[in-house]
N, C-alpha and C positions, 0 to 999 in steps of 0.2 A: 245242461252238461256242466258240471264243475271237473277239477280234477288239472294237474298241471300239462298235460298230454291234451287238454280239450285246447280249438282253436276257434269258437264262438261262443261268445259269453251267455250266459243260463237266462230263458225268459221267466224262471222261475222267481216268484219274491219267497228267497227263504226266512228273511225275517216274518212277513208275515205267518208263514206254515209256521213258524217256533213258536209264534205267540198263541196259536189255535189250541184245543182242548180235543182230546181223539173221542172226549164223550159225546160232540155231535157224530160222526162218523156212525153212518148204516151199514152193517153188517148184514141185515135180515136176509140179503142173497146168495152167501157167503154159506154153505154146507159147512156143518159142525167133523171135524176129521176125528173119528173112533182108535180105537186103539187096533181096529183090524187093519186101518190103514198104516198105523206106523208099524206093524210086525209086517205088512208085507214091502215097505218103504228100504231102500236100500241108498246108501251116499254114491252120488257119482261125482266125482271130480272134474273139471275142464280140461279139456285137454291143451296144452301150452302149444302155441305159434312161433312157428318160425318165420324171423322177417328176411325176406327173398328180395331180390330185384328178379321182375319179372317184364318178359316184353310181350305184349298184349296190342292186338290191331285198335288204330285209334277209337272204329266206331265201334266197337265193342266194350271198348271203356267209357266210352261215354254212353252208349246205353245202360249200363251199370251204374253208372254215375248220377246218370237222370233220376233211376230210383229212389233218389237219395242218398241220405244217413244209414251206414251200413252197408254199402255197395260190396266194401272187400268183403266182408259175412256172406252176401249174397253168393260172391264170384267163388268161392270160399267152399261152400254150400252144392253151386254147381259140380266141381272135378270133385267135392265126396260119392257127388251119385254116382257119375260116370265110373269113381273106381269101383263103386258096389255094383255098377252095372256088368263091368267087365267081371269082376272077379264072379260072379254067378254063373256067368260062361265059360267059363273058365272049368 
């Protein structure tokens, strides 16, 4: 993770990935994408977050938490379903 918002420094060595050459790199798994893919290819944009204060029972965020990296995504990810769940009933 780099980036000024990260709070744990990168296990990454980016010096060495800068000195590598992408000509080793194997593609052979890697499907060749047609031009049928890119007409039927469409741009979606992310959708922008709002940052909330939210109160949430302890162990519920902490099983979220446990998850790891990502937890808000997850928690995130959960009330999108439940509001697609409801609006279908709806």
């Amino acid at each position: 993770m780099s980036g000024k918002n990260s709070r744990r420094k990168s296990a990454t060595d980016w010096d060495f990935l800068a000195s590598e050459s992408e000509k080793g790199i194997d593609l052979s798994d890697i499907p060749r994408l047609g031009p049928d893919f890119w007409r039927k290819a469409t741009l979606r944009m992310p959708q922008t977050k709002e940052s909330i204060t939210l109160r949430i029972d302890r162990d519920v965020l902490a099983w979220f938490r446990n998850l790891g990296c990502g937890y808000q995504t997850r928690i995130n990810a959960v009330l999108r379903s439940y509001v697609q769940a409801v609006k279908k009933m709806s």
